[in-house]
Structure formats: C-alpha cells, structure tokens
MARZA-410267 format. One record per residue (C-alpha): residue in one letter; x, y, z. Coordinates in steps of 0.1 Angstrom, whole numbers, plus 2048, in hexadecimal, padded with zeros to 3 digits. Example, Ala and Ser with C-alpha at 12.3 -4.5 7.8 and 13.67 -1.06 7.14 Angstrom:
a87B7D384E/s8897F5847/
***
This chain:
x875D70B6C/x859D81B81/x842D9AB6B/x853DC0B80/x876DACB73/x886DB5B52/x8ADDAFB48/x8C1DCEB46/x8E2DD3B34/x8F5DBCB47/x8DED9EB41/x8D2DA2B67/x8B1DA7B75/x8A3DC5B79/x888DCCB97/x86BDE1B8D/x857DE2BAF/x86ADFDBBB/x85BE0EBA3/x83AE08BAC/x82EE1FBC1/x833E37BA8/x81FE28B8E/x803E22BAC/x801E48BB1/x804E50B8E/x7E5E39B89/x7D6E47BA3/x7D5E6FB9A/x7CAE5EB78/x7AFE51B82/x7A4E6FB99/x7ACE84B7A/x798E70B61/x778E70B79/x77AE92B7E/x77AE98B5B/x760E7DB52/x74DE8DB6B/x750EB3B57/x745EA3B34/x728EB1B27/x719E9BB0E/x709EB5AF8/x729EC5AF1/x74AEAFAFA/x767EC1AFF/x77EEB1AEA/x79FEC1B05/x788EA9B1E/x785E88B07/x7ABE89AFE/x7B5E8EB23/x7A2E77B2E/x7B0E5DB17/x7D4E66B1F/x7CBE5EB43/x7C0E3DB35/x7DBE3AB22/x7F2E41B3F/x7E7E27B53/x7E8E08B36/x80DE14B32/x816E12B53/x800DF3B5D/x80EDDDB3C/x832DE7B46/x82BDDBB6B/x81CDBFB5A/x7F7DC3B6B/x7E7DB7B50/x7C5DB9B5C/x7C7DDDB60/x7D6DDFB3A/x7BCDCBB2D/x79CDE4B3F/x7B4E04B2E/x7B8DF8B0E/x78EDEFB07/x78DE16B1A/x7A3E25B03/x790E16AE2/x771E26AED/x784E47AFA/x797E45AD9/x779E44AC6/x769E5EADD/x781E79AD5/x786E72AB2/x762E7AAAF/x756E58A9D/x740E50ABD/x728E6DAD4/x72CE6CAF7/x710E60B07/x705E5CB2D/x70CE36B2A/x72AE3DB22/x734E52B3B/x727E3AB59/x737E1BB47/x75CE2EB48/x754E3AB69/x74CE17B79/x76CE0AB62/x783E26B79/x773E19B9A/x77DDF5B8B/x7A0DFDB85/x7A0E0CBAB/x79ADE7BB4/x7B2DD8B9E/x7CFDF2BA6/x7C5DECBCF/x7CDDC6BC8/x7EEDD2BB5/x7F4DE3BD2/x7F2DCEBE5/x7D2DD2BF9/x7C2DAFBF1/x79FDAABF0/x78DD8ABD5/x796D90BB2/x783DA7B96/x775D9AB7A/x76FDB5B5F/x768D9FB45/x745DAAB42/x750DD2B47/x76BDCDB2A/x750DBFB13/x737DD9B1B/x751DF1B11/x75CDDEAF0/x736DDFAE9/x734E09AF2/x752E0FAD9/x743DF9ABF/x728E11ABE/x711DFCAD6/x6FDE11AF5/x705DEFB10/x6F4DFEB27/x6D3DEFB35/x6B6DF5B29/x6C0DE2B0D/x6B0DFFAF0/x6D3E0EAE4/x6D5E2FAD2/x6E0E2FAAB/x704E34AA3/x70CE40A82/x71CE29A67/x71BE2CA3E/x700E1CA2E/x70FE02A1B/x712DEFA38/x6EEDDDA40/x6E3DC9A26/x6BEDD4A18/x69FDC6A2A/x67DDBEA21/x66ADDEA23/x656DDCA46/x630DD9A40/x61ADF2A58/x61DDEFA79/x642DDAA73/x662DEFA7F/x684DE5A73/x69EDDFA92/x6C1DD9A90/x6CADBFAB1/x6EEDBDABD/x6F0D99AD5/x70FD94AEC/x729D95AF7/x724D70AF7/x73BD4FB01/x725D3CAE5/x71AD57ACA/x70CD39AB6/x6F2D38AD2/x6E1D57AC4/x6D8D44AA4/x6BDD32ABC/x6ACD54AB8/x6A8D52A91/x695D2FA99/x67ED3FAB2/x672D5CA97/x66CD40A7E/x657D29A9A/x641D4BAA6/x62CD57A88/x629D76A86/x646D7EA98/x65BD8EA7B/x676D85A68/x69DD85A76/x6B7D86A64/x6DDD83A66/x6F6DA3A65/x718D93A69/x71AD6FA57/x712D5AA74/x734D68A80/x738D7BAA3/x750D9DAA4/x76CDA2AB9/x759DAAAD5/x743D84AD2/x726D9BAC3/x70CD8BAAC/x6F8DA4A97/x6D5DA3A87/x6BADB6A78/x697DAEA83/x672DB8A6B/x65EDBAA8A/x641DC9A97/x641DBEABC/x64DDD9AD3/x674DDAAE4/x66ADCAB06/x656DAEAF5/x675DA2AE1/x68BDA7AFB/x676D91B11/x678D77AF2/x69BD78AED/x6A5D76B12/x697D52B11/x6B7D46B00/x6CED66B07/x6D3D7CB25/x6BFD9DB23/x6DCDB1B28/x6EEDA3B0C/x6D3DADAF1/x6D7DD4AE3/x6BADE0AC7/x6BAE00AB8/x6A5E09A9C/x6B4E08A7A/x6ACE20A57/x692E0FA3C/x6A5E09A1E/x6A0E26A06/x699E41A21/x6A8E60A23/x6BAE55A48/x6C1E2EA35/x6E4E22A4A/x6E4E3CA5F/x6DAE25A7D/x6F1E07A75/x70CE01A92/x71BDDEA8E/x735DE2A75/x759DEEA77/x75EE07A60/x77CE1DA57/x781E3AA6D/x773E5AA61/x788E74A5D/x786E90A75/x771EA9A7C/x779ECBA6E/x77AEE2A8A/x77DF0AA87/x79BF17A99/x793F2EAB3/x796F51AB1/x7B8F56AC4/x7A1F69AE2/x795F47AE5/x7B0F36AE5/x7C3F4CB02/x7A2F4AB1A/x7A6F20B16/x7CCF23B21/x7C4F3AB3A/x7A8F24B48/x7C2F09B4B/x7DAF0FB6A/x7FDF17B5F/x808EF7B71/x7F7EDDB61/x80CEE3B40/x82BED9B51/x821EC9B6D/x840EAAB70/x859ECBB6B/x846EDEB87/x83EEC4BA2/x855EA5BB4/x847E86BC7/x858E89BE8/x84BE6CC04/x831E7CC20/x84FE6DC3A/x866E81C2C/x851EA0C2E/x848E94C52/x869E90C5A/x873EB2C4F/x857EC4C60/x863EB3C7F/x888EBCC7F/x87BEE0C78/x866EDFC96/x886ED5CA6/x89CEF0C95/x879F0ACA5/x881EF6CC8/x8A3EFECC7/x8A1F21CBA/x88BF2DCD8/x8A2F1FCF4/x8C1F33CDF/x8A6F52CE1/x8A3F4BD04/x8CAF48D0D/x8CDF67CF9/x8BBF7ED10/x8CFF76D2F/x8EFF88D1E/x8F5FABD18/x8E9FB7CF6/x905FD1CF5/x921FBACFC/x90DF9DCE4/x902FB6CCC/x90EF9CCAC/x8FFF80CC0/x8DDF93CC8/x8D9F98CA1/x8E5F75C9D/x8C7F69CB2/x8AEF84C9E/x8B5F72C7A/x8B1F50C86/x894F5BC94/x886F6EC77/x896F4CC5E/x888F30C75/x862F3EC73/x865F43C50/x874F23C49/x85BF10C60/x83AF25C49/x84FF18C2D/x851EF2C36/x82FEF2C46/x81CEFDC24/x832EDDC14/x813ECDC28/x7F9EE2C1E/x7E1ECFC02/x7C6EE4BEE/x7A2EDBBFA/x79FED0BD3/x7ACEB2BDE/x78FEABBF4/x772EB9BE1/x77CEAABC3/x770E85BD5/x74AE93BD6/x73EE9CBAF/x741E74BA9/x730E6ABCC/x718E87BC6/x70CE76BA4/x70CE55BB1/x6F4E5FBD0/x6DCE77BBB/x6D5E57BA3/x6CEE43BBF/x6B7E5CBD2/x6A6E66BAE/x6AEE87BB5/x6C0EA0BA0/x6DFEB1BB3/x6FAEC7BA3/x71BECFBBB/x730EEEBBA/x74DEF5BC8/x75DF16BD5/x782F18BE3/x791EFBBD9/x7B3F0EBDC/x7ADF15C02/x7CAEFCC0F/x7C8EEAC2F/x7E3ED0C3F/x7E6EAFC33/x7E0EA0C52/x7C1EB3C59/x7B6EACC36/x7B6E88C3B/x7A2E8BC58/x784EA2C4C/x77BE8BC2B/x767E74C3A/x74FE92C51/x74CEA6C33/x741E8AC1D/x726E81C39/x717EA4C37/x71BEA4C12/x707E82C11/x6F1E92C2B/x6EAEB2C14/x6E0E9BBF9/x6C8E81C0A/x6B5E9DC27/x6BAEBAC16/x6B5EB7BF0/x690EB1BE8/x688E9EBCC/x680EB0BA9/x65EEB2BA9/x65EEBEBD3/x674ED8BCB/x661EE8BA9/x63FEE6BBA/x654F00BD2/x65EF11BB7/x67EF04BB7/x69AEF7B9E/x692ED3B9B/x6BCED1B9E/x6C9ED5BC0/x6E4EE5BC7/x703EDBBE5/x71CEEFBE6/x73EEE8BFC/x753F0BBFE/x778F12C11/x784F2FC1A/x7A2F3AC37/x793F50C4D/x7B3F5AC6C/x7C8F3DC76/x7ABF21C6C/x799F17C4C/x771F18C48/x762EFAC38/x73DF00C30/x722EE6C1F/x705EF9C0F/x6E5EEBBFE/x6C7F00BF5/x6B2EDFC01/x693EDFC19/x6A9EEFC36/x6A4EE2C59/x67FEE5C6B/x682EF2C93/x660EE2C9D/x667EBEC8D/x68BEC1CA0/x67DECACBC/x661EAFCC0/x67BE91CB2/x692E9ECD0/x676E99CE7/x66DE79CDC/x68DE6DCE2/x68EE79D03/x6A6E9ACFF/x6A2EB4D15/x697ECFCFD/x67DEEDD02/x671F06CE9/x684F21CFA/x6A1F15CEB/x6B4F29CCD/x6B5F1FCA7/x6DBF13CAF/x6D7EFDCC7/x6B9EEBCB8/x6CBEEBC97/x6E6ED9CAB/x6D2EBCCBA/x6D9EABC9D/x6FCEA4CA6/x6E9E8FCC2/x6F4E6ACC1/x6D9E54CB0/x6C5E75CA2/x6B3E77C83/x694E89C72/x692E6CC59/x672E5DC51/x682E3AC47/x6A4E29C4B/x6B5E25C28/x6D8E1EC1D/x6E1E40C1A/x6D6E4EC3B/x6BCE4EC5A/x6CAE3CC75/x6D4E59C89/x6F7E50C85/x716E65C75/x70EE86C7D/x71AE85CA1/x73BE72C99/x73CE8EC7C/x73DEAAC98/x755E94CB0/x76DE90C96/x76EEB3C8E/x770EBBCB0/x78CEA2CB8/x79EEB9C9E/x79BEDBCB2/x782EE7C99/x75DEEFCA0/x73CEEDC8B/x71FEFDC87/x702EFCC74/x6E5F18C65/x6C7F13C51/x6A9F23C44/x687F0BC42/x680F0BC1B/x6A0F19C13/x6BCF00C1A/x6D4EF9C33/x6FAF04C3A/x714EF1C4F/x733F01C58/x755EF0C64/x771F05C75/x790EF6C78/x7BAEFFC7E/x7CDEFFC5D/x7E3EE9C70/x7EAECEC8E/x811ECDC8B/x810EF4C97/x7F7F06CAD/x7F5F29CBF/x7F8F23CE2/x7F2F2FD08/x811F29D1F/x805F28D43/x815F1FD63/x808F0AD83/x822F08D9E/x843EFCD89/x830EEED6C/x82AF00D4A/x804EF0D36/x7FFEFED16/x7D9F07D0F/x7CEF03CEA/x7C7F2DCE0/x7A6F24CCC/x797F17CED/x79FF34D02/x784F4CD05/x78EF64D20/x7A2F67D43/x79BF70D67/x7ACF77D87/x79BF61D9E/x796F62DC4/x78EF46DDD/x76EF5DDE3/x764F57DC0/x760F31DC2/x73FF1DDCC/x73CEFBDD3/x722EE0DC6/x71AEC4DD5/x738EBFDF1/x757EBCDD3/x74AED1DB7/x757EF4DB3/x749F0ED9B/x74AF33D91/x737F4CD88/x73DF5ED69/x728F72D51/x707F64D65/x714F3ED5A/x720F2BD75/x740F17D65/x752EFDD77/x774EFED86/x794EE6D77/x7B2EEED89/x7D2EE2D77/x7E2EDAD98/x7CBEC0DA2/x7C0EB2D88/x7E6EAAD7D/x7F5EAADA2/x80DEC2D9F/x822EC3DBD/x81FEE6DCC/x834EF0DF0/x816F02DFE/x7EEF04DF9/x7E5F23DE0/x7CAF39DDF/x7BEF48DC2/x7CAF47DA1/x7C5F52D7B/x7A5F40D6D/x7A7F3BD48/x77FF36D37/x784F1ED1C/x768F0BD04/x766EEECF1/x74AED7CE2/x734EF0CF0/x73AEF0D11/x753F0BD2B/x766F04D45/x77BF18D5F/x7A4F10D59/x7B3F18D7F/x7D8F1FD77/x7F3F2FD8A/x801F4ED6C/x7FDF56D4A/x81FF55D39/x819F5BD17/x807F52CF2/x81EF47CD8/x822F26CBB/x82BF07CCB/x834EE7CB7/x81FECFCBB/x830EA9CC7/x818E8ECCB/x81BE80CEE/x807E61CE8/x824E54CCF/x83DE5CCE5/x831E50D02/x80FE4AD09/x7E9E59D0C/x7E4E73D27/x7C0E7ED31/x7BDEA0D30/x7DDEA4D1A/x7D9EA7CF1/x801EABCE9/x820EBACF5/x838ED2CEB/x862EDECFB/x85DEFDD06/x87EF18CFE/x890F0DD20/x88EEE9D16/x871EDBD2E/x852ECBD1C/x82EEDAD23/x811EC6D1B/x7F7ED6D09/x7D6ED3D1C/x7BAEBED07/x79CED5D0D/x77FEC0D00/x78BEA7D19/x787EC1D36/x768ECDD29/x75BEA7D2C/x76CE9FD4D/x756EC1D5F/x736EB1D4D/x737E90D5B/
***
C-alpha cells in the first residue's frame, strides 16, 4: 500500500491524493503566514500571539505532511516546532539567528513541498538545517560566527572548575552535530600536547546528546578565533559554539551553562490586561481571521473563470434582448419593456458581483517584498525598512499575476539606486534606515500603484550625459519627465559597476512594456536628495473594459476608452502627405499621423469616401490619428480573447459580440502607435 493509501471501513483502499492539493495550499498560506509573522517579531519584546501562531502554522504543516506521509517535510516541522515550542513557552529568547534559521527552514519546505508537488528538481538535504535547529532549541546560537550567546540553565548543572588564574577565561564549547562525536575527544589530546594552552575538560561523560553534541569546558586564556582555528584542525569550524560560562562561586555562577536538558520552567506570570487593552488587540485583529474556515470556501480559479464567462454571455445576450426590445411599441409591450429594464438593472449588478469574486487585495502582492526587502538590504549592507499603504485596494486576479514581477524590479531597484548606505545618508542628515514604501489606492475606473523611497532621487545632468554617451538623442531643452523617462531606454543604467542585483541596463524597460502590454501607463517623479517616486496606472480589470463603438463602412472596431483622448471631424483639406505614402494632420501644432481603419484592415467599401471622424488616441507615449467612418457610442464590452479562439491579429487586442450579435474587434492601440513609428 502506497504512503496517500489507508484502508477504510470496508477493508479497501482509500486514495489520499485527491486530497492533496488541499493540503498544498493549506501549506502554502502557512508558510506565507509564518514569514510574515517571522518577519513582524521584534526580538526585544516577542509577542507571544506572534510565537504561538507561528507555531500553529508549523504545526499545521507536520500534521498534514505526516498524514500525506511526506516525511521529509515532517521531520524539518517537528525540529521547528521544538524550538518554536520552547520560544513561546518562554524557556528560550528570540534572537536574530533564530529568526534567519526559521526563515531559511520556510524557504526549505517551499522546495520540499514543490517536489511533493510535483515540480521535480534534485532532492534537499536538510540534514544539516535540522541539526542547526536541534542545536538553536538546545539553547545553542548555530549560527556562524561560532561565539554563541548564554542561555540560562540552573546552576547545578556544570560541574566546578579550577578557578582561572589572570588573564585565563572560563569557556563552555558545544562541538557537533557530529557523525563521530568521539572525534572531539582528539581536542582534549591537543590541549594536553600545547602547553600552555589551558585545560579542557568534559561536560557530558564522553557521551553526545540527542542532537550528536559533545560538550566541554575550557580554562583558557587564548582568545575565541585562536581556539577556533585550533579546534577546526580536527572539527569543522561551523560545528564548534563557545560561550562564556560563570566562575564557580560568583554571583552570575550557572547562569551561562546551555548543554543540559532541564525540566521545563514553569511559565511566566503575566499581568492580564486591563480590559481597554484587551478590546484594542481584538480590534487590531480583523473580524475574519477568528473564523476564517466558517467565513471563506476553496472554489477552483476554472470554476470562477467559467462563471465569469457564462455571465459575460448572459451580458451578451441581455443587450441583443435590449436591442429587440426597442423595435416594439412600449405601450403595447409595456410588461415586456419593464421586463427588459430588471434584467438590465439584475445582469449589471450580477456581473459587479461575479467580477469582484476575482478581485484579490494588493496584500497579497506586497506581502512577497518585507522578506526580499531583508534579504537584499543584508546583501547591499544597507539598512532598509518597507511600509506599506493600501493593501485592501483590490485589483483582478489576472492583472495581479501579471504586475508581481515589475513591481518587485522597482522595488529591487529602490533598494540598490536609491537607498544610500548608512553612513551616506547620516552625513546628509539622514536616517541611516531607508525607507520604500509601495501604496494602492483606486482612483476612477483604474488602480494607482506607486513605489516611494526617500533615497538619493534621480540626477538630470548624469541622465542626460549617460544618454549621450549612448548615443540618444537627448538635449537640455528637454523636461524633467522625459529625462526621468530615459531610463526605461533598453540597455540603460546610471550604475557605476555591474553586480548581481543590478546595472546592466536591463529590466526597467521590460518593466514599462509589461505594464504597458496591460493597458496601464507609468510614470515616474523625483527630487535630487530627496528620493524618488514611480507610479503605475492600471484597469481594475482585463475581463471588462469601457469601450468606443465606431463604424467604418459595415464594420463596427471597438477603441479601448483609456486611449482616446479626443475626436475631430476631418476634411480631405486637412490631410498632408510625407514622403509620397505618408499622411499626417495637424492638430494642436503637433503633426500626428493618419491610420485609417479601412485600409489598414481592407474593409470592402462600395464607393471611395472623403472625410471622416478622426479619433486622437495615445499610447506608450506616442498619438496617432484614428480615421473612422461614425461614432456610435461608449459603453462595457466583455472582453473574449481572439488569440485562443482563433488566432493573433495585428492591430487587434480582443474581441467582443456586439447587442445585434456581430463580433467587433477591439483595436490594439500600442500596436498602431508602433506601426506609424516605423
């Protein structure tokens, strides 16, 4: 029988895969959960709410990985939830060490869960992460370099040593984990061939913990790094841990011993809050998270997908029975005509209600960027503090998927060009913490995504000359905004040297195309000294989008609303040509060139015509002149991807079936903007 098999009543096998991909996501908001909250721990003060969450999520995930029989993942929870254990119950302080260590075991279990899952990839071997834990929750810091901090532990526990002479310190040394712990009785051997050296003496019987950890207590008067250099001839230097340990008889004697079990202490008295308190914690907690498996289901994204879609249909169908129902007499009809209203008024708020079914919290984005932020500060040697501000502001699923990966370039990119280092920014009076900040917020029919750091800000003169250099065509007429936006140039960058984090001139310009390729726009602001501001405007949605019906001969194009800026009755007299083929037009003292929908899709027309409606629109920058026959009208059209359905059109980004029935293909207007470039 296969480890997701167990017998049920009947004697027969029963399947646990289907079950799964529930326990993958369950492991999954775990893990995001327990970071987060890792993340929030200050180590002065632990909150023990914090501590005991974070070993339930723990918790969670060895229950559900033992059951599934992943026993890898079991193993890494269950050395986790000794040291959370001991964590909460007080008998251990938190410590920084301790917070990267759980932190590196999460991204672990990622791994291990991806395999689960399926994703492949060589196998993980935590045998040296679950021993570095074992050694944490035995009250030993396993973090290089090898000096650990004291842990409290009775006195009774070291035996007495010789009192040190001057200059002589006395050490406690934790060895290990180790495959062959008698190997560390070599180092007793080396003291007695080195005079002068010290005396070493056993802690533990010549018998290794649990964990494979030898313990000893050294007279010594040699300094940390020399007898860590000594001891790594015959152990590793990260297995060797020293901390200093009380002189028998002192007021602090045991108070620095860490290598033996003792009974757990019991807890902590803690005052009860005054009930003020007490309602200002609940109320800090959202009412959800109390109840959260009685509040929320798991539904499949397909299945939402699939019922966005037949209510896009049920929208489709609604505006051809709106359309029938103006050809008949509303006096004769009058029940029908009211029919027609409700399903009107009951079709747009059932599609507001299905389409916020997709809409996901930013939170679920910014939450990715404290960890990353941490990680990248510590490499840089910079200190860098994130903040957040609308993480309700919701945006569709599908867009959200799309903007992660630009907003954690120019999250990395606020870090590594903006942030100075410490001492840069107090010699400018300064903070030596930076500061980025990512904020949400809906403003109309889109959302505004902006990505603040009070960093050096952008200089206009070094833009300016690295433009040059590269051969831009740039000249110091030109406004703050548009030297602020040669950085989006392919290949551009201020940096002085290429490193892993940055400075190849690559990213930001796929950062602006992507957000681009999503009908959003992005611009940036910054003050020299002062820091630097990127802001990203994008629809709430893709599956739905406020649209311009126009007509050319028999045809009916739908033009994106967001791209159009104005409209004009145009005249043959109006248009110029360039270059023999070429047409332009005049407008506003900027000469825009001409795209008519006719030609450029061959729509058959019975006779030449002359004239028109031009439509301005914009995109990536850049205008150009939409020649069209009529307006018809602006209203919400549901969005159908063409390219699934049949394949890529140039020049068209979707389609939707208009009220009569016929499709319209909405117009791609960066493409257009591109095709009157080149």
């Amino acid at each position: 029988m296969s480890d997701t098999q167990t017998q049920d009543q009947d004697g027969g096998a029963f399947d646990l895969s289907q079950f799964h991909g529930i326990f993958f996501e369950e492991a999954s908001e775990n893990l995001a959960n327990m970071e987060t909250l890792l993340l929030g721990i200050d180590e002065a003060s632990a909150d023990d709410e914090a501590l005991n969450a974070i070993f339930r999520c723990a918790h969670s995930i060895k229950g559900g990985a033992a059951t599934f029989g992943f026993q890898d993942v079991a193993d890494l929870t269950h050395v986790m939830e000794t040291l959370l254990d001991k964590l909460r119950r007080h008998e251990l302080g938190v410590t920084t060490g301790m917070i990267d260590t759980l932190l590196e075991s999460g991204d672990a279990l990622k791994q291990l869960l991806a395999r689960h899952q399926g994703g492949g990839g060589d196998p993980l071997d935590c045998g040296e992460l679950v021993a570095r834990i074992g050694a944490l929750a035995s009250g030993v810091a396993a973090a290089p370099p090898m000096i650990a901090a004291p842990v409290a532990t009775p006195a009774a526990v070291a035996p007495a040593a010789a009192a040190p002479a001057e200059g002589e310190r006395v050490l406690d040394v934790a060895i290990g984990p180790m495959e062959q712990p008698e190997l560390a009785d070599q180092l007793a051997e080396l003291f007695a061939e080195i005079p002068g050296l010290g005396r070493f003496e056993p802690l533990d019987g010549g018998k290794p913990d649990e964990a494979r950890m030898r313990r000893f207590r050294v007279v010594t008067g040699v300094s940390d790094a020399e007898l860590l250099d000594l001891f790594s001839f015959h152990v590793a230097r990260e297995q060797v841990f020293v901390a200093p340990a009380a002189v028998p008889g002192s007021p602090d004697e045991g108070a620095y011993g860490f290598f033996e079990e003792v009974p757990a202490p019991a807890a902590k008295p803690v005052a009860a809050p005054a009930p003020a308190a007490k309602a200002a914690r609940a109320a800090d907690r959202p009412a959800a998270a109390t109840n959260l498996e009685n509040s929320t289901i798991r539904v499949p994204i397909e299945k939402v997908d699939q019922l966005i879609n037949l209510v896009g249909e049920l929208v489709i169908t609604q505006a051809m029975l709106a359309q029938t129902g103006r050809a008949l007499d509303p006096v004769v009809h009058q029940s029908m005509a009211t029919g027609l209203t409700d399903l009107e008024r009951n079709t747009r708020m059932l599609q507001e209600a299905v389409m916020a079914i997709r809409m996901i919290p930013m939170a679920v984005v910014f939450n990715r960027f404290p960890r990353m932020l941490r990680d990248l500060a510590a490499k840089l040697g910079k200190q860098v503090e994130l903040q957040t501000v609308g993480e309700d502001t919701e945006l569709d699923k599908g867009l959200i998927e799309k903007i992660t990966d630009p907003l954690t370039h120019l999250v990395r990119n606020a870090a590594d060009h903006g942030i100075e280092q410490p001492e840069e920014r107090l010699a400018a009076g300064k903070s030596a913490t930076g500061t980025v900040t990512l904020a949400a917020a809906h403003q109309g029919g889109s959302i505004v995504i902006e990505v603040r750091d009070d960093g050096r800000g952008l200089n206009r003169d070094k833009l300016l000359r690295k433009a040059a250099e590269r051969g831009l065509p740039v000249h110091d007429q030109m406004t703050d905004q548009e030297v602020y936006g040669l950085i989006f140039e392919p290949g551009f960058s201020t940096a002085a040297q290429v490193t892993d984090v940055s400075g190849r001139g690559v990213g930001m310009d796929v950062v602006k195309r992507n957000i681009l390729s999503l009908g959003g726009s992005v611009e940036i602001d910054s003050a020299e000294g002062y820091g630097m501001r990127v802001s990203v405007r994008l629809p709430l949605t893709l599956a739905i989008m406020d649209g311009m019906s126009v007509g050319v001969a028999d045809e009916t194009y739908i033009v994106p609303l967001a791209s159009v800026v104005e409209s004009i009755h145009l005249s043959a007299d109006d248009v110029k040509s360039v270059g023999g083929s070429g047409r332009v037009v005049e407008v506003r003292n900027e000469y825009l060139p001409i795209v008519p929908l006719d030609e450029l899709f061959d729509v058959p027309r019975p006779e030449p015509k002359e004239g028109g409606i031009m439509i301005v629109v914009e995109a990536e920058g850049g205008r150009v002149a939409v020649l069209v026959d009529e307006l018809i009208g602006q209203h919400q059209v549901v969005v159908k991807n063409l390219e699934a359905n049949y394949r890529k059109v140039p020049g068209v980004s979707g389609a939707t079936i208009l009220g009569d029935g016929r499709v319209a293909l909405i117009l791609d207007v960066s493409w257009l903007v591109r095709r009157a470039r080149h």
